[in-house]
N, C-alpha and C positions, 0 to 999 in steps of 0.2 A: 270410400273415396268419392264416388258419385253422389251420395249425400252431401258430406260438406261442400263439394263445388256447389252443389244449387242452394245449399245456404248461404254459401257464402258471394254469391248472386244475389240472391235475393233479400240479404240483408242490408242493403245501404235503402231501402224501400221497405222495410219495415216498421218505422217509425212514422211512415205518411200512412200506410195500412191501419196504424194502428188508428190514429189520429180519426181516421174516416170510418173506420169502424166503433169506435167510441159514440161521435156524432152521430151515424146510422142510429145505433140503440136510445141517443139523447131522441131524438125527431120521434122515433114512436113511442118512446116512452110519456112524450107533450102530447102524441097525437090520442093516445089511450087514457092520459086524464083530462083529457073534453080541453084541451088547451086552459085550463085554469090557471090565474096570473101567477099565483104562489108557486106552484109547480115550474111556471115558464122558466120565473127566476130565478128559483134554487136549480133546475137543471142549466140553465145558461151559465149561472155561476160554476157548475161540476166542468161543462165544456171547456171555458176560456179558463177554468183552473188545471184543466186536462192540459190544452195546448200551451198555455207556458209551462208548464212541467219537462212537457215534448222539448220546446225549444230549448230551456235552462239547459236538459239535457244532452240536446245536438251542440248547443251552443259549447257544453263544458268539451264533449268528446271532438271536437274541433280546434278546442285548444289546449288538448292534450296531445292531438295528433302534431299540430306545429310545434310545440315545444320537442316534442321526440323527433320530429325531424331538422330543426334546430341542433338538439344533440348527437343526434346521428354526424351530421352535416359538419359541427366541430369536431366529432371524434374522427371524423375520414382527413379530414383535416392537417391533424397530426397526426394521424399516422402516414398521412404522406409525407410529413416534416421528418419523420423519424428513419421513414426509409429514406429520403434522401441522406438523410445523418449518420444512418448504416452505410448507403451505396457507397457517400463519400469516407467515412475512414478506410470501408475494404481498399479502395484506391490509393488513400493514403498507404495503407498497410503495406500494399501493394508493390507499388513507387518507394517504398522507402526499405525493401527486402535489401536489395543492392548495400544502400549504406549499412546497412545494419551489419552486413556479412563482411563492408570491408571494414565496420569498427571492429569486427568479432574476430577475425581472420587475418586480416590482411596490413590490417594498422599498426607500424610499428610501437606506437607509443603505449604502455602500458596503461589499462584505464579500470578502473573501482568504483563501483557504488557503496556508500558507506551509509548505514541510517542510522537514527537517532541513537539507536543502543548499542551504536558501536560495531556492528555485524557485517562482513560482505555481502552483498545483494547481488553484485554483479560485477563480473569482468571478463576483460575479454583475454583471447589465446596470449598473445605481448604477454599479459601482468602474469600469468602461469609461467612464460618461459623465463621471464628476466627474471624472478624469485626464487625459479624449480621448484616448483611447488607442483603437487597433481591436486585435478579439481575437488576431491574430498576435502584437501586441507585447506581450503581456502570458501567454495560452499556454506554461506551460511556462518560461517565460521566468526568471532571477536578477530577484531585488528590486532590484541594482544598475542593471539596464535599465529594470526597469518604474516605481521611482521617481527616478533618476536618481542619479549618484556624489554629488552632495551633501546629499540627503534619507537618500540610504542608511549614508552615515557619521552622519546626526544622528543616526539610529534604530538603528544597529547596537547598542548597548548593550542597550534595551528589548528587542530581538529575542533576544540572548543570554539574557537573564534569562527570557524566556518560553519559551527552548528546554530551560532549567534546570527547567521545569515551575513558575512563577511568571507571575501576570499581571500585566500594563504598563500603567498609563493615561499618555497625556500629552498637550500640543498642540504642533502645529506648523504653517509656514507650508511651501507652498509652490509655485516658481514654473512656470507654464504656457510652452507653448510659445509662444503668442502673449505673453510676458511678462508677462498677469497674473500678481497672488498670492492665492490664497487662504492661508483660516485653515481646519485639521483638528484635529478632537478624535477623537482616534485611541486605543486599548482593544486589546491582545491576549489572548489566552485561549489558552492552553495543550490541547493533542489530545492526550489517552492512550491508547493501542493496550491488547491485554485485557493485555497481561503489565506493564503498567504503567507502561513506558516513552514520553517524549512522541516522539509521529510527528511533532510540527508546530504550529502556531500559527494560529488564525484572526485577523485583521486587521479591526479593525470602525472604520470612519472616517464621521464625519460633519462636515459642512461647515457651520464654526458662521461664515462671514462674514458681519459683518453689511451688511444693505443702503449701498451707496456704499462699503464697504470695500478691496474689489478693486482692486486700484491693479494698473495698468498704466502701465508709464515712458515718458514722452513723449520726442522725438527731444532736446529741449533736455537731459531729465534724461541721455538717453544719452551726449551730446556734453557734458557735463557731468563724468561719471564718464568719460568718455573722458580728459578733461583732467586730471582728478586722478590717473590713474593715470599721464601723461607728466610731469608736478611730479612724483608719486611716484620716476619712473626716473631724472630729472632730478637729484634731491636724491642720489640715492644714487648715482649717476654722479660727480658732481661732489664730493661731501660739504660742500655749504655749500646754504644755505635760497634763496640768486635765483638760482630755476630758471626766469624767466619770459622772459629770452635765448635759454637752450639750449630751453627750448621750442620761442622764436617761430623757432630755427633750425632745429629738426627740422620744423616744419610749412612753413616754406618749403625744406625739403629742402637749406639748405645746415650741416646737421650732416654731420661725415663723421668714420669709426671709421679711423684706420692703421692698420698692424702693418708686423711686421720680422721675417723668417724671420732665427731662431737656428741656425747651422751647427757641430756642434759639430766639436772641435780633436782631431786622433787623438794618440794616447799619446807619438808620438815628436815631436813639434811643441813 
């Protein structure tokens, strides 16, 4: 360690050393051949080609040292840009914990992130209750699952249009797993990434039912629509409108479908 400090001391004074000891050796090397012209001027020449040499080379290593600190100097530069660009989002981040927890928590209104391929990204407690859905089913999840094949077909268009970077208002109904229905007044809003392109759509639902709206289908409504769809298959089975036979046959189980395997006939037959 004691070594390099005194070299490194006594290197900015190394290249005058050298300089002067160079010349020391030129002076008696003139004084030992009897000062001869030839001699004077091929060694003056070795001298002043010594010390430009010297200088070219202080001269290069001096502007290598400014250019590196130059560089040095913009790199400190930015990284003070960059911490201030840190300090400020942590603050952001910060300052904006509050909202974030009353969009996630606290905010009635149901809200979805929806991306290009259709997937949830994001929502907050509202969009899980108003749905009953728990966070697996909805995580990541197609909009086909999380609102079901035929909320998704009603809404697919809206969703197109907002992935076109346009927003959607409309309403809709729909039905729970326990069979009610509600009423949604439902809003998309288009996500644009910096380069301009939409990432996605947010989903903003709120549940405009009014009080006593909710219908839930009692077992007679079910047994109801049960029957209409057997007249339905009835009607089109048969093609005439008294379907109330073939009904009353199928429900006491003496409808029955035949068939008749077709065998077909080889070439030489």
């Amino acid at each position: 360690m004691q070594g390099r400090k005194l070299f490194n001391s006594v290197r900015p004074f190394m290249s005058v050393l050298a300089v002067i000891a160079t010349a020391t050796v030129l002076v008696f090397t003139i004084y030992f051949t009897e000062l001869g012209p030839e001699w004077i001027t091929f060694l003056t020449g070795i001298l002043v080609a010594a010390i430009l040499a010297e200088a070219t080379r202080r001269s290069y290593a001096e502007w290598v040292v400014i250019r590196r600190t130059a560089q040095l100097s913009s790199l400190k530069t930015k990284f003070e840009r960059v911490s201030q660009l840190l300090k400020a989002a942590e603050n952001a981040a910060a300052a904006s914990k509050p909202r974030l927890r009353l969009i996630d928590e606290v905010l009635p209104i149901m809200v979805a992130f929806v991306d290009r391929e259709g997937c949830c990204q994001y929502h907050n407690r509202a969009f899980l209750d108003g749905l009953r859905l728990r966070p697996e089913q909805a995580d990541g999840r197609h909009m086909r699952e999380v609102l079901g094949a035929t909320v998704y077909r009603e809404t697919a268009t809206a969703a197109r249009q907002s992935l076109n970077g346009h927003a959607a208002r409309y309403e809709r109904t729909q039905k729970m797993a326990d069979g009610t229905i509600y009423r949604f007044s439902v809003e998309h809003l288009p996500q644009f990434g910096l380069d301009g392109k939409v990432t996605g759509f947010y989903m903003l639902m709120n549940d405009i039912t009014e009080p006593g709206d909710a219908h839930r289908p009692t077992q007679l409504e079910s047994s109801v629509e049960q029957g209409m769809f057997v007249d339905s298959y009835a009607e089109q089975v048969t093609g005439n409108q008294d379907a109330i036979l073939i009904r009353t046959a199928i429900e006491k189980g003496e409808f029955s479908l035949f068939c008749q395997l077709i065998t077909p006939l080889s070439m030489n037959s």
